[in-house]
C-alpha positions as CSV (number, residue, x, y, z in Angstrom):
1,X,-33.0,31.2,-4.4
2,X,-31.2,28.8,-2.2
3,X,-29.5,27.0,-4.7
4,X,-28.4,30.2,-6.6
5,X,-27.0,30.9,-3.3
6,X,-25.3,28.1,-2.8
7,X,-24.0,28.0,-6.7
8,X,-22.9,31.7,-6.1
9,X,-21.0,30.1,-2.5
10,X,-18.8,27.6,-5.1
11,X,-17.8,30.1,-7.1
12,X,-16.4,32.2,-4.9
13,X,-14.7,29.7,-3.0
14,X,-13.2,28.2,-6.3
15,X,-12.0,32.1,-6.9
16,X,-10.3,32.5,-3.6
17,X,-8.8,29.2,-4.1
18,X,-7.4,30.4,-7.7
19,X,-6.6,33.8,-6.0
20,X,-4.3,32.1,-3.5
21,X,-2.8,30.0,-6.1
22,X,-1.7,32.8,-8.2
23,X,-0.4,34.8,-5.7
24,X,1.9,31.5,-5.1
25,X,2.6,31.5,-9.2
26,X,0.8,28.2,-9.4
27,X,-2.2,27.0,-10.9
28,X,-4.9,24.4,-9.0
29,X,-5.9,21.9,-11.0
30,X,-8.7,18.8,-11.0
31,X,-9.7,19.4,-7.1
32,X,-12.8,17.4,-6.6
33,X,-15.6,20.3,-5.7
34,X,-16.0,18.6,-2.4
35,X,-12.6,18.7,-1.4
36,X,-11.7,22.3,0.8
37,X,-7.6,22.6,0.4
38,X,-6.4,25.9,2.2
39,X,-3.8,26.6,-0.5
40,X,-2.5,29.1,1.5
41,X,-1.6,26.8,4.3
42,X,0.6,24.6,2.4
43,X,4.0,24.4,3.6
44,X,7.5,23.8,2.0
45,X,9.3,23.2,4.9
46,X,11.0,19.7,4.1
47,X,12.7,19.0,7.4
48,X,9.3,19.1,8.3
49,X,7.4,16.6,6.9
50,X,3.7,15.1,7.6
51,X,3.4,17.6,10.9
52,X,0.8,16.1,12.9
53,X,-2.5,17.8,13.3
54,X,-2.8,19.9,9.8
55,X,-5.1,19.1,7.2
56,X,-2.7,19.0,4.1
57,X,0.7,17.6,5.7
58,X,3.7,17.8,2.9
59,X,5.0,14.3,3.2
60,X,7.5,14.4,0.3
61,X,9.8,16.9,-1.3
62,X,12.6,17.3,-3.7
63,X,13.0,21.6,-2.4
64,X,16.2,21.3,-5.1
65,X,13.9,20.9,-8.2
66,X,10.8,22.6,-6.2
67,X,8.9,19.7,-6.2
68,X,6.5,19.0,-2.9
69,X,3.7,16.5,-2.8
70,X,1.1,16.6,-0.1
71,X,-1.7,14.5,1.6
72,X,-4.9,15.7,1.9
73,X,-5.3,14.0,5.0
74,X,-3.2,13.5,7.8
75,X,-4.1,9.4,8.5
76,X,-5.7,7.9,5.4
77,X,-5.7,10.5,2.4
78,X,-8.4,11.5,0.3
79,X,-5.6,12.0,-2.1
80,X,-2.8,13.8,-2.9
81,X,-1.8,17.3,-4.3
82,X,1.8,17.6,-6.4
83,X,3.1,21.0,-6.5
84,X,5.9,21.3,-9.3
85,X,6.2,23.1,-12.3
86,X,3.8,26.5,-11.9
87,X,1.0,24.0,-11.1
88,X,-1.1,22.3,-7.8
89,X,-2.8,19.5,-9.1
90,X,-4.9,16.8,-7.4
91,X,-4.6,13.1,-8.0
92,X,-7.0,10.4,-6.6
93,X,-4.9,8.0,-4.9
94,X,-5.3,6.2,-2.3
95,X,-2.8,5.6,1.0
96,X,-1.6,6.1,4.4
97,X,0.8,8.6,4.8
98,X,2.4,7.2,7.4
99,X,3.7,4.2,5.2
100,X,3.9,6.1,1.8
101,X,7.1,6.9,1.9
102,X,7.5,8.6,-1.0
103,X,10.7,8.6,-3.3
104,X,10.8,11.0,-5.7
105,X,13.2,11.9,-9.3
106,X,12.3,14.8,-11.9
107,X,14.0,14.1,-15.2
108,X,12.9,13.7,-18.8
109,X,11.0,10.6,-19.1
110,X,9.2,10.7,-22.5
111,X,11.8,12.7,-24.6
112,X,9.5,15.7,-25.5
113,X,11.8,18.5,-23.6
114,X,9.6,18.7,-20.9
115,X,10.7,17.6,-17.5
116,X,8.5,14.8,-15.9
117,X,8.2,13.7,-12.5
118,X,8.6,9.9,-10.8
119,X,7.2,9.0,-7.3
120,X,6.9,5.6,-5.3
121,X,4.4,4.7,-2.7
122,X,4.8,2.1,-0.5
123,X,1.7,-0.6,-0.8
124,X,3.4,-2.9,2.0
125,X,7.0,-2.4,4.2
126,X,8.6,-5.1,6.3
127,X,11.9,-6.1,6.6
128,X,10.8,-9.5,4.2
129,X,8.0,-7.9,2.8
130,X,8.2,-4.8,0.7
131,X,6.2,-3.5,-2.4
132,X,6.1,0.4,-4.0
133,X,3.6,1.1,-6.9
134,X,5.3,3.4,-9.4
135,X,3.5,6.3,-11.0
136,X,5.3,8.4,-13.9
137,X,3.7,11.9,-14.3
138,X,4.5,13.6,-17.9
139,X,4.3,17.1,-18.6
140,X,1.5,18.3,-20.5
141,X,0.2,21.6,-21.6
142,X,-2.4,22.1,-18.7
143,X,-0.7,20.0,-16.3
144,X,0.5,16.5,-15.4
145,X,-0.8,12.6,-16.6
146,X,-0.7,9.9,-14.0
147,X,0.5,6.7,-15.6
148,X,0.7,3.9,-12.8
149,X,2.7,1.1,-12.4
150,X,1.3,-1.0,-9.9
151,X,2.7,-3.7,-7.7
152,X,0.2,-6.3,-9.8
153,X,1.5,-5.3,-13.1
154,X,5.5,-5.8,-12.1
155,X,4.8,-9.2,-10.9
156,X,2.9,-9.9,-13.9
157,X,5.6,-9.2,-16.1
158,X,8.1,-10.4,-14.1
159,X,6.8,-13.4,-14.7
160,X,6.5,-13.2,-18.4
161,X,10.3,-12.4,-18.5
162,X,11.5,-15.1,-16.3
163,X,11.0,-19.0,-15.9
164,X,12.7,-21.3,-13.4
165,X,12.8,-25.1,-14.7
166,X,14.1,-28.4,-12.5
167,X,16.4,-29.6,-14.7
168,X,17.7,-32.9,-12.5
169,X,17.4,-33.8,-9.1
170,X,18.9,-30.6,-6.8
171,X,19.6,-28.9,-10.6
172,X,18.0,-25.8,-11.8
173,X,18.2,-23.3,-14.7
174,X,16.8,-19.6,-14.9
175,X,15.4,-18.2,-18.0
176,X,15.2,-14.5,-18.2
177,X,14.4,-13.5,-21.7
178,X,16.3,-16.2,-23.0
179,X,19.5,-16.1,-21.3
180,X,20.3,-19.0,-19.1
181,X,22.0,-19.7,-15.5
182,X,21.8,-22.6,-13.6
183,X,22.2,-22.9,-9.7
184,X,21.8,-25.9,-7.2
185,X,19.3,-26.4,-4.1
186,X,19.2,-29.2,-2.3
187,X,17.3,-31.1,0.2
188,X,13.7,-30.0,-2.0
189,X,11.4,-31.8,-3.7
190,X,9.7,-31.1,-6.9
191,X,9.1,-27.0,-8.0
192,X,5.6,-26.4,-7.5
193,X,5.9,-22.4,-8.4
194,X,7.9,-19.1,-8.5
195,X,6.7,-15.8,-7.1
196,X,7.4,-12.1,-6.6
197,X,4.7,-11.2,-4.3
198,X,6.8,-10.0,-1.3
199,X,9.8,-8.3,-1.9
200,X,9.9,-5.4,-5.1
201,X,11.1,-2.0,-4.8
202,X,12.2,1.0,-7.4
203,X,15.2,2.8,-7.9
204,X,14.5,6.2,-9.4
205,X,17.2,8.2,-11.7
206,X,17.4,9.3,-15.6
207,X,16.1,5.5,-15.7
208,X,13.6,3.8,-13.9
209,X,14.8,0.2,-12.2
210,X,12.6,-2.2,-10.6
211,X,14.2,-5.1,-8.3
212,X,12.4,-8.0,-7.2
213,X,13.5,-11.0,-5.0
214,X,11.8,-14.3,-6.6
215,X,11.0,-16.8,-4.0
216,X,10.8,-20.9,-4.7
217,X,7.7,-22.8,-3.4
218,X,8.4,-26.9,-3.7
219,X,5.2,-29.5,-3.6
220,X,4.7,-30.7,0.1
221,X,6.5,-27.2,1.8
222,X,3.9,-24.5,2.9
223,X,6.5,-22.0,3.3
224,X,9.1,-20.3,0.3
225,X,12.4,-21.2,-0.1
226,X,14.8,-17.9,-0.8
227,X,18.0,-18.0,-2.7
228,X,19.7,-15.1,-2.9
229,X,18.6,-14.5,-6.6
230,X,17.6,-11.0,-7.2
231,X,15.3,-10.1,-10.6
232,X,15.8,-6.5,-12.2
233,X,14.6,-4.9,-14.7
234,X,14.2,-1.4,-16.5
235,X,10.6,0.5,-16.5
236,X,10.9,2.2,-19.9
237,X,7.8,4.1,-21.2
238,X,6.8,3.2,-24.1
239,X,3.7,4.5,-26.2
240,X,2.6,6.4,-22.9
241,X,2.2,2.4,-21.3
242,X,5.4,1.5,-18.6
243,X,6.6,-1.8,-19.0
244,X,9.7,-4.4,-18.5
245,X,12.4,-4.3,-20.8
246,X,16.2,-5.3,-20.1
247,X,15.1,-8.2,-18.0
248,X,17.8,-10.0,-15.9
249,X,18.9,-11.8,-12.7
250,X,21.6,-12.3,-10.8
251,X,22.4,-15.4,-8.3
């Protein structure tokens, strides 16, 4: 009896969740069972956003295209909820609010006629040190499909695009999908490695542009040597995967 109870508790609370949806025009989707959202609680106000204290603070908005993403927390969120479109739909992810901040761009990313949604988060901010993870979410029938780009992924093909060589003492040539630039550096030893680890942020639009800052290490220095070259790219999405394409770099 207890469990029919508490199987007859669910339902209803699923209901009155639906109920307040609807009389919002949206539909919830893909809330975890264990998750309580007041829908009706949720607010739009974007000069407002993440308001201490409440349970589902809006921490980023676009009220022009009537597109509003909330935490589910208010210091380290369960997940997030992305109102847009006639739906609220839960996604898993993972962050802090406080350093999310969110960018955000509704446009057409897939060519099927449907309008699909782009969002950064923040993984790590400094004034050196900065890294967004990209997710794309495309239009479907029932609602929305989270494709990630993650900070791992741009560095990883980052460095599949581009390749720095000593060519001579102090002499040095870039290689970014087969186009070539040289530049000089002096007072270094030999080129030990080339990463992207600390600096990589999005720009959001009709296209997707990733810029990274690559940094130099040299045998016998522990700490990088920076340059001024700056790595950008184009996230295209191709056969539902985002990747690289249009690789290049500037000195």
């Amino acid at each position: 009896m207890k469990k029919i109870w508490i199987a007859v508790l669910a339902v209803l609370l699923a209901a009155s969740s639906l109920w307040g949806c609807a009389r919002g025009g949206y539909t919830l989707l893909d809330v975890p069972k264990e998750l309580k959202i007041d829908v009706k609680s949720l607010s739009e106000d974007a000069d407002n956003l993440m308001p201490s204290g409440e349970s589902t603070p809006l921490i980023a908005a676009l009220p022009e295209e009537g597109l509003y993403v909330y935490a589910t927390d208010a210091t380290v969120a369960a997940g997030a909820l992305v109102k847009y479109d006639g739906v609220l739909q839960y996604f898993p992810w993972r962050f802090t609010p406080q350093l999310a901040k969110p960018k955000l761009y509704v446009t057409d990313y897939n060519g099927d006629g449907k309008k699909d949604v782009a969002i950064t988060f923040a993984a790590t901010t400094g004034v050196t040190h900065v890294q967004e993870n990209l997710r794309v979410l495309l239009r479907e029938e029932k609602g929305f499909h989270d494709i990630l780009y993650s900070t791992e992924k741009a560095i990883l093909e980052a460095g599949t695009h581009m390749l720095v060589e000593n060519t001579q003492a102090d002499q040095f040539a870039v290689f970014v999908d087969g186009a070539r630039k040289s530049f000089s550096l002096s007072g270094h030893g030999k080129l030990s490695e080339v990463i992207f680890d600390r600096w990589q942020e999005y720009t959001l639009g009709e296209t997707i542009t990733v810029q990274m800052r690559p940094e130099l290490y040299f045998q016998n220095e522990q700490e990088p040597t920076y340059t001024g070259m700056i790595y950008t790219a184009e996230i295209s999405l191709q056969n539902g995967v985002l990747t690289q394409t249009n690789a290049q770099v500037t000195l």
